[in-house]
C-alpha positions as CSV (number, residue, x, y, z in Angstrom):
1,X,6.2,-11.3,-28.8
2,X,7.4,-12.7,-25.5
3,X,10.6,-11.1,-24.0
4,X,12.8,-13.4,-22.4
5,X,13.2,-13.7,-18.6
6,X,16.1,-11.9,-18.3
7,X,14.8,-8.8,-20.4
8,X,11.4,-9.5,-18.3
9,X,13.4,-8.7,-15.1
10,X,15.7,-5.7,-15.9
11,X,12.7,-3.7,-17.3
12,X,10.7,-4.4,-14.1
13,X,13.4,-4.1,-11.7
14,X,14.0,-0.8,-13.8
15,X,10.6,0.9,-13.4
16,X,10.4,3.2,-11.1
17,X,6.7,4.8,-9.4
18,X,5.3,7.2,-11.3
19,X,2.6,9.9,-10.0
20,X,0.4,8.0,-12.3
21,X,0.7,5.1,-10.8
22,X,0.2,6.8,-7.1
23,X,-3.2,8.2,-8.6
24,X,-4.3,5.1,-9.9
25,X,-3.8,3.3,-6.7
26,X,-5.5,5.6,-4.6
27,X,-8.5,5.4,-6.8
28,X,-8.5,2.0,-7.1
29,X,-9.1,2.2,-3.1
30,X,-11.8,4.6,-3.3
31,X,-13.6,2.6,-5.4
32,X,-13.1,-1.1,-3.4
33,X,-14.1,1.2,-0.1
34,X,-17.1,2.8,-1.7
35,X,-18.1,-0.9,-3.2
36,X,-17.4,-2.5,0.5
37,X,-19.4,0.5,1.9
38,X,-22.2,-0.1,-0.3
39,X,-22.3,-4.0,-0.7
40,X,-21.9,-3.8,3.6
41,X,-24.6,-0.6,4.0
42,X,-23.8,-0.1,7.8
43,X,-26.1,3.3,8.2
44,X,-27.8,1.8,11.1
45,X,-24.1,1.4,13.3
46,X,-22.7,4.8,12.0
47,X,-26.1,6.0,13.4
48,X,-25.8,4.9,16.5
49,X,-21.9,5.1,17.0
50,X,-22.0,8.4,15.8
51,X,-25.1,10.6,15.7
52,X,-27.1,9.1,18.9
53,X,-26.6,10.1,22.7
54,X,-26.1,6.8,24.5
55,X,-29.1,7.1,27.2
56,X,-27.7,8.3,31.0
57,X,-28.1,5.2,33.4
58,X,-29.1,5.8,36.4
């Protein structure tokens, strides 16, 4: 059952954001961050950006 275009638009243009929708966004981008993280696996730059002393020159 297809609405027509006119109905289409006034019940999207009616919708408002619903906490719902907030909570499924935000997980959403946890789980496309965790995937890039993993697919990426950048340990070895977080280790050195983060975790190592850079060596005094002299």
């Amino acid at each position: 059952m297809a609405l027509p275009a006119s109905g289409l638009s006034r019940l999207l243009a009616s919708r408002r954001i619903q906490p719902a929708d907030i909570s499924a966004a935000a997980t959403w981008g946890v789980a496309a961050g965790s995937a890039a993280i993993y697919l990426v696996q950048p340990f070895d730059w977080i280790k050195k950006t983060f975790f190592e002393k850079p060596e005094a020159e002299a």
